[in-house]
N, C-alpha and C positions, 0 to 999 in steps of 0.2 A: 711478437704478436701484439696489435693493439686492434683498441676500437675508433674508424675514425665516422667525424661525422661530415657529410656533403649536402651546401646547399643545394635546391634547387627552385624551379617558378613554374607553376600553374599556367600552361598554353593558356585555356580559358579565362581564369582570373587573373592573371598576373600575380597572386600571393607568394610570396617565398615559404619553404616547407626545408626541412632537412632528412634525409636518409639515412641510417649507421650502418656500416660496415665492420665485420671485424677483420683485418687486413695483419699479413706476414710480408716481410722482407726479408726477399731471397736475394742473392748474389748469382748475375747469371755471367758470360762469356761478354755481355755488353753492360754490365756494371748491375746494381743495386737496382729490383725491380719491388712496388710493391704490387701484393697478389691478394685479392677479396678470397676470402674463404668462405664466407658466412654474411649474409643479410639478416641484419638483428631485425629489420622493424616487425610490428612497432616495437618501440625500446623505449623505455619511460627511465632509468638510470640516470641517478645526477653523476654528473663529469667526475667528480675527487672518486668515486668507486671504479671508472673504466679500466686504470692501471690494475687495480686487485683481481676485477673479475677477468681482465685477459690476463692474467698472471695464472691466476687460479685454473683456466681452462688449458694453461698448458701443463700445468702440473697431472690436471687430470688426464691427459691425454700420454702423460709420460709413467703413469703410476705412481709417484709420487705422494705420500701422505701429509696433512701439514699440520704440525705440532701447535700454532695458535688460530683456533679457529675463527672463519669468517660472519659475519652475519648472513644468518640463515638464508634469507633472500637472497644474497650475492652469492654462497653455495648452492644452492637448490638453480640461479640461473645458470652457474658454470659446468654443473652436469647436465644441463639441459642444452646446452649450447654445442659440449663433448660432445653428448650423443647423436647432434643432429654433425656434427663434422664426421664421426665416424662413418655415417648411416650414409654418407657423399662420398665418401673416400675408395678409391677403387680397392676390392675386394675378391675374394677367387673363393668359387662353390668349395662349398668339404665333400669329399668323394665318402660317404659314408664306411664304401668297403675298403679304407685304405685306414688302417688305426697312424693316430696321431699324438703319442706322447709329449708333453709339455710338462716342465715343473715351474710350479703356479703356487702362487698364497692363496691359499682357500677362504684366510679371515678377509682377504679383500677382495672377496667375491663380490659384485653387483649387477643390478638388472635396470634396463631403462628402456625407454622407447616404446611402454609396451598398449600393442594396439591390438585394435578388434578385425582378426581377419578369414574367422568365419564363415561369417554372411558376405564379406566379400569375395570372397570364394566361390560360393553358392551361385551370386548373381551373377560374375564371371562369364564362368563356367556354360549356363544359361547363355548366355547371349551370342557367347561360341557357338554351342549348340543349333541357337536359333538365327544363325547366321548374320550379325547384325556388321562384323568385322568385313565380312566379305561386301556388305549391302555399303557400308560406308568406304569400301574402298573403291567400289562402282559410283558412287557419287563424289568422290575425289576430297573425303575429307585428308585435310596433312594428319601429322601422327596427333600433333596436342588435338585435336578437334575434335577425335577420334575417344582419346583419353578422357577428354571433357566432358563427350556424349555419354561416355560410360558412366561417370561422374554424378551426372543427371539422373541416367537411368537407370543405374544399380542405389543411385543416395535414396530416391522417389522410393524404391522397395523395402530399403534398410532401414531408413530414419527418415520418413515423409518429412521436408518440414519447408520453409521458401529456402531462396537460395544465398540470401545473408546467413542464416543458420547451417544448411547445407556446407556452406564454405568455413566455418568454425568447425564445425564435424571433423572435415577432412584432413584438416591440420593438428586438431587436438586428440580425436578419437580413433580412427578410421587407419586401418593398415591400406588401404586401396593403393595407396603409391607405391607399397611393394608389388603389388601385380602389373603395375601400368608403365610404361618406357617416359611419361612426360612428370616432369615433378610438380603435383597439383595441390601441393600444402600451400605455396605462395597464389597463387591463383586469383582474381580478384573478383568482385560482383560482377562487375560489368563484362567480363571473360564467361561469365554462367550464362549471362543473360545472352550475350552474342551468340551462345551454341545453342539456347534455346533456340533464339529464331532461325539459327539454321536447320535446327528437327524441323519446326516447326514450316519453313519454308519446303522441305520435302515430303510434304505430310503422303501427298499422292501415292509417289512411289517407294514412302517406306511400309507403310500399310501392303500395297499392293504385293513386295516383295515376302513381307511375313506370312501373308494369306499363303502365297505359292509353298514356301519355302515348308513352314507348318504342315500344310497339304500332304506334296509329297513324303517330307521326311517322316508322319506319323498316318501316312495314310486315310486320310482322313476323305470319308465319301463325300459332305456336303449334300447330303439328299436334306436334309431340315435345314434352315435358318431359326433362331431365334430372334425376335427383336420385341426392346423396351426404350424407356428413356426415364430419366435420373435429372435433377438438378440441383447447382450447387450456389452457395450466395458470398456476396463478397463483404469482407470486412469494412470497404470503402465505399466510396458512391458510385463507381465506375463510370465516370461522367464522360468520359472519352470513348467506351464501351457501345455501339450502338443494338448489342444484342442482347445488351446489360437491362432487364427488364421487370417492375412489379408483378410478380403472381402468387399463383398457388404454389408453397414450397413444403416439401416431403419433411423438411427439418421442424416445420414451426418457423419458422425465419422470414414472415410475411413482410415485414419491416426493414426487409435490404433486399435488393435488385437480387437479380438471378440472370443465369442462364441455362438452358438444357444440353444434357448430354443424352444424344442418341446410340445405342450401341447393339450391331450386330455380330452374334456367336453362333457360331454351328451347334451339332450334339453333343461334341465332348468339351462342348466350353471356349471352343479359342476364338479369338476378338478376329474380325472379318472384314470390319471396318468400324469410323466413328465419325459423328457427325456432330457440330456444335450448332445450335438452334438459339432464337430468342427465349429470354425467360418465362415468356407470358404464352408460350406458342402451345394451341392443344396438342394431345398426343395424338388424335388422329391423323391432325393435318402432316404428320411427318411419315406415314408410314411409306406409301407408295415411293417418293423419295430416296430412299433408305434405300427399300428394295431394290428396284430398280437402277441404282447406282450401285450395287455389289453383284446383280447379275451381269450386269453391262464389264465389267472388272473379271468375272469370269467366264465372261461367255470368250471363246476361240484362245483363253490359255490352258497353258499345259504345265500339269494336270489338269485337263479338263471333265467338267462336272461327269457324277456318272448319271445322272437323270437331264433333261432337255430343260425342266426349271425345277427347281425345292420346293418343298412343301414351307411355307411360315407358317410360324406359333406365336402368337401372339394373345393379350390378354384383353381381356372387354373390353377397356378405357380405351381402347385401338381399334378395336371389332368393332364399329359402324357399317352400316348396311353398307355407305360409299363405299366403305373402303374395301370391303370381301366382295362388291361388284367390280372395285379395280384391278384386284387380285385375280379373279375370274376371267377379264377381259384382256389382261395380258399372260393369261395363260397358267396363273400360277392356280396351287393349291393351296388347300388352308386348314389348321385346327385353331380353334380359338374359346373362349368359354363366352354360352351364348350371354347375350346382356339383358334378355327375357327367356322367363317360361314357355317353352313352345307352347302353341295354339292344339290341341286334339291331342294328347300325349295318352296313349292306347292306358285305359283301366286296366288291363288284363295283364301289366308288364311285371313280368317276377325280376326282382332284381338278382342275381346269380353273384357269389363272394369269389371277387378279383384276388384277391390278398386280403389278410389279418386286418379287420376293421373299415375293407371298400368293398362297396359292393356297385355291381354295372350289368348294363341293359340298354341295346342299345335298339333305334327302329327309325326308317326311312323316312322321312316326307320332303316334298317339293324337290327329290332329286339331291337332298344332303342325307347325311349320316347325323342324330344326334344319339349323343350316348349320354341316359341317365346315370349320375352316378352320385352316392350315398357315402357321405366317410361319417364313421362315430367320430372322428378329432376335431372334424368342422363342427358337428354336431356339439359335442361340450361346448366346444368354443364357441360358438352361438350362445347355446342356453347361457354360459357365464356371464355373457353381454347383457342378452336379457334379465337376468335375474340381476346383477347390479344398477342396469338401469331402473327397473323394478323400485329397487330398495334404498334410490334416490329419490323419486316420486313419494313412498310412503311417508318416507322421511321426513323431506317436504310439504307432506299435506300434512302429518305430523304436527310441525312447527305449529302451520297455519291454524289449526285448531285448538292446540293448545292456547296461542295468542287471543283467542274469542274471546277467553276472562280475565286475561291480564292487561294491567290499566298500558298506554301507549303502546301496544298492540294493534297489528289492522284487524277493525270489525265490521267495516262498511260493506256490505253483498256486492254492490259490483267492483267494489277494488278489490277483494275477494275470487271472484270471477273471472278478473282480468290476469290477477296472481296466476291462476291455475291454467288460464290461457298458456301464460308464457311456460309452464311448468309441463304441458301439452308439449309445446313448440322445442324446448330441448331435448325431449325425450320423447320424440317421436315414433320411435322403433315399437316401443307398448304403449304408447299412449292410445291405440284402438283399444287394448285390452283391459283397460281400466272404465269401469261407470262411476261417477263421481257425484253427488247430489249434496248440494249445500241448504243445507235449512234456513229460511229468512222469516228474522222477524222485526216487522217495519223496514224500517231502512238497512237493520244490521242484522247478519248471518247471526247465527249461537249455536251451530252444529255442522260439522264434514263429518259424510260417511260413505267410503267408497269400498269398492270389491273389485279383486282379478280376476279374469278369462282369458287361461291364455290363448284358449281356442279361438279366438275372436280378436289375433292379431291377424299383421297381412299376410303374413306367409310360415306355413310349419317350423319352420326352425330346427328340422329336422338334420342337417348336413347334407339335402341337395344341390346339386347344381347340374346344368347339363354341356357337356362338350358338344360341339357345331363344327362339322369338317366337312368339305367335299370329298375326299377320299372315299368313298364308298368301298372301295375292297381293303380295306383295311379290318381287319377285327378288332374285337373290345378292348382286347386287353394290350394290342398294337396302338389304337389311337388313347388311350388312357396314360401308356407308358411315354410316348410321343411327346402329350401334353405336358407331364410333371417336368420335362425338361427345362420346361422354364423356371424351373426352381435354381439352373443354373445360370441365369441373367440376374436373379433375385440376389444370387450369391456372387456375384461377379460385382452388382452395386456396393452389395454390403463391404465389398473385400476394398473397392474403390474408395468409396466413404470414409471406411473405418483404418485399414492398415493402410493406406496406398494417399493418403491427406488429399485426398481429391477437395474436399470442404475443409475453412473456407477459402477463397481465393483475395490474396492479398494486392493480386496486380491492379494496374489502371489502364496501360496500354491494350487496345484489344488482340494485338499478334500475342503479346507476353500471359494473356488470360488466356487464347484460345495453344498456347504453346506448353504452359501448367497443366490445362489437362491433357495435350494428347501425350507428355513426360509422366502422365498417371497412367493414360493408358498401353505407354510402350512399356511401362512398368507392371502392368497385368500381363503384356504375351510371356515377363519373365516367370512372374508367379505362376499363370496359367500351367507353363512348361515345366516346374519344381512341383505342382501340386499334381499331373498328370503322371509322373515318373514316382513321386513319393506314393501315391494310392494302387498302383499296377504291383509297387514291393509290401504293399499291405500297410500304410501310413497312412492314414487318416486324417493327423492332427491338424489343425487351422496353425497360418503362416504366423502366427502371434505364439505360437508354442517353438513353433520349429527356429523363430527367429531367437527364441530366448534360449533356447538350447546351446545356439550358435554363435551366441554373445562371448560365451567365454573360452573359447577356441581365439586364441595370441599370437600373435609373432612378439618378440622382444630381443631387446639384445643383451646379450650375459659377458661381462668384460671380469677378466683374473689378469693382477699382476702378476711379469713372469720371473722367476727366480733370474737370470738372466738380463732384464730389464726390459722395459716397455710392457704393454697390456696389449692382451689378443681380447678381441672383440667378437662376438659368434653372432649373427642374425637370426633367430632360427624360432621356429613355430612349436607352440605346448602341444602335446599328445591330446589327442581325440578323446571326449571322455566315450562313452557308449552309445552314447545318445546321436554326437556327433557323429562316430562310426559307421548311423547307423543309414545315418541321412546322406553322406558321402557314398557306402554303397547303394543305396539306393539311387544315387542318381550317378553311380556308374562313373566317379570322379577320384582324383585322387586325395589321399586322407591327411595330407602334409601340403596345405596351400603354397610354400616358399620352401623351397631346399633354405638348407644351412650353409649361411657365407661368412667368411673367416678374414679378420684386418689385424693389423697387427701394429701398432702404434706405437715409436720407441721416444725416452725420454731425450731432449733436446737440451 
């Protein structure tokens, strides 16, 4: 066994570069062959160590102990080298129910290779599930492509991150190449990026297939759509990007382009379609759009819809009058929360208690349904706003008065004036409810004396608001429940955003940014589907618990030399703690991600 090294040249540049191999010489029937076992790179090792460390890896691989030891590094490589020859080497399943005596040194028990294969598991599992295997093999991906997509879209759910980091994951961290037929430790950038743009090239009918597949397999009616949109901003300029755009950004991140993500969910949350928009594009102008591109998608498939069109939900920033007359005019319905006060809203309406802390009431005009409705939590949540905004004003005029006697201080009345203008103009929310009178004398104020009224803002602050829907035969507590739905778009961004690294976006290409996130979003139909299955078994927890749960769920490999000679090798997964147990049954899976496989490796 040695290591050798082989030029080679750069098609593009013409640069020479070298490769290492670690390389055996067999004797065959047609003389002395050498045979690669192992691709070192990269491989940073100066040349006088090569002979030690391929010396040292056959020892290990022979069970051999060695009486003068090596330098650390060149130890620590050559069981790292063992175990990835082992981990290659053909191997045969342990039939659990067949006992298998071996005598074994216990003192030279060890364990290596050991990876996270959990969550790999999990997402798997899911996409099985979710038919993703069968979808790519109607699109004629080959078997690596296949493995790759997985790659992508179980990495995007496990360890969000681009896919230079992505591909360090999977070689260092990551058991995923136990579950998968192509070996993705070696794998390169440029192999992630190329399966990118093939998701990202099917986008149509991979969408189109989950919707169906979703549909039937969880039976889902589709009588609601939800729709919102999201945006995300890029670390770079995305100067090649034409939908790469300055706006208004939900992060704070006014200072780097954007683009919007459109996204519609049915009731129980699963993604239906997505839509990438420019950054600077209002949300109303996307609604119709949206819609109407996921009806057209469902209209004359099977399962086909059980209503003739869906009701949307949708939130103010969307609900313009255009838009509930476009809604109207191609036939759909709508709940939405109105974006004013209705005009004539009956005195005489009692509000009747929905549930602990809402109360609703609802009453006709112009042929819609509006339902009042009253929450104490909005209501705190108001007054908090108010009373801090409050208590920055006083604060403020505060300062300002205090300054009237102190020397280089402002004293002059109308810079004074102008102050309290601007002090108006931030805090506009109470600035009706404040009177404020400054005393002038001569040129310069010597006195601020102001009073609150809260009565004498623009609106009670009380925690109303009112739902706006055409359904008219719907009841209160029907269109209220309806509406809160959209608390699962809210949650479905936040899960994007926050677990699923939708922000920021590191590309420049525009396929490679609009291909990041639809790899976020084929990474929600997984989530979607784990948090769907975990909440029907009474689990609750956000993917950020379940995922750290499932962090320490292993596969490794455990090597004993054998009295006998050579060292058996066992491949095999750590025991489920509870927790794990508990998520596996709940998702109806099995609790040992990789049977146990057995090598057996004699000294030479």
């Amino acid at each position: 066994m040695y290591i050798r090294a082989k030029e080679k040249k750069n098609k593009a540049s013409g640069k020479s570069y070298y490769t290492y191999e670690l390389v055996e010489s067999r004797r065959t029937d047609k003389g002395p062959r050498q045979v690669t076992l192992l691709n070192l790179n990269p491989f940073d090792v100066d040349s006088k160590h090569w002979k030690s460390l391929s010396k040292r890896i056959e020892e290990i691989l022979g069970g051999q102990q060695r009486l003068i030891p090596l330098d650390d590094h060149i130890e620590t490589l050559a069981r790292h080298y063992a175990m990835l020859l082992v981990k290659q080497q053909t191997s045969h399943q342990v039939n659990t129910n067949e006992p298998d005596y071996q005598s074994v040194d216990v003192h030279g028990l060890e364990s290596g290779e050991s990876r996270s294969i959990g969550q790999e598991h999990v997402g798997m599992q899911a996409m099985k599930e979710l038919g993703f295997f069968d979808l790519f093999s109607q699109l004629e991906f080959d078997q690596a492509a296949m493995d790759l997509a997985s790659l992508l879209i179980i990495g995007r759910l496990i360890h969000p991150s681009s896919e230079r980091e992505l591909r360090r994951y999977a070689k260092q961290e990551s058991g995923l190449n136990d579950l998968v037929k192509t070996d993705i430790s070696n794998m390169t950038n440029n192999a992630l990026y190329e399966t990118s743009d093939l998701l990202f090239e099917h986008k149509e009918e991979i969408e189109q297939f989950l919707r169906q597949h979703a549909k039937a397999k969880f039976r889902l009616g589709e009588s609601i759509i939800l729709y919102d949109l999201t945006n995300t901003y890029f670390e770079g300029d995305a100067a090649y990007c034409d939908k790469a755009r300055h706006g208004h950004s939900k992060e704070k991140r006014n200072d780097r382009p954007l683009v919007t993500l459109g996204l519609v969910l049915d009731e129980h949350g699963f993604p239906k379609a997505s839509q990438v928009y420019e950054g600077n594009v209002t949300e109303s102008r996307t609604l119709m759009d949206m819609v109407s591109k996921v009806h057209a998608r469902a209209r004359d498939q099977q399962p086909s819809l059980l209503v003739q069109k869906p009701t949307v939900v949708i939130d103010a920033g969307i609900a313009t009058e255009e838009n509930l007359s476009a809604l109207k005019d191609n036939g759909f319905a709508y709940i939405v929360v109105s974006r004013s006060k209705p005009k004539d809203v009956p005195e005489d309406l009692q509000l009747v208690e929905l549930k602990d802390g809402i109360k609703v009431k609802s009453f006709e005009q112009n042929g819609e349904l509006f339902l009042h409705c009253q929450s104490e939590a909005k209501a705190a949540k108001e007054n908090s706003i108010i009373t801090r905004a409050r208590e920055r004003v006083e604060k403020e005029l505060t300062y300002l008065r205090q300054g009237l006697t102190i020397k280089r201080r402002l004293k002059k009345y109308d810079k004074i004036q102008q102050r309290i203008g601007r002090i108006r103009q931030k805090n506009s929310r109470v600035s009706a409810g404040f009177e404020i009178k400054v005393v002038r004398q001569g040129d310069n104020a010597v006195d601020i004396i102001w009073n609150f009224d809260h009565q004498k803002l623009s609106k009670a602050y009380d925690g109303s608001y009112f739902l706006r829907t055409s359904r008219t035969d719907l009841s209160d507590p029907q269109i209220w429940s309806i509406y809160v739905m959209l608390t699962t778009v809210e949650d479905a961004f936040r899960c994007l955003k926050d677990e699923l690294g939708l922000r920021p976006n590191f590309h420049r290409k525009p396929e490679r940014i609009e291909g990041h996130i639809f790899i976020t979003v084929l990474a929600y139909h997984l989530l979607q589907y784990i948090r769907y299955k975990l909440t029907k078994a009474g689990l609750s927890h956000r993917w950020k618990t379940i995922r750290t749960w499932l962090a320490t769920h292993r596969i490794q490999t455990t090597s004993l030399p054998r009295e006998q000679g050579g060292v058996i090798h066992i491949r095999h997964c750590t025991s489920p703690t509870i927790e794990q147990q508990q998520v596996y049954s709940a998702l109806e899976i099995n609790n040992t991600p990789v049977k146990p496989r057995k090598t057996v490796t004699q000294q030479k």
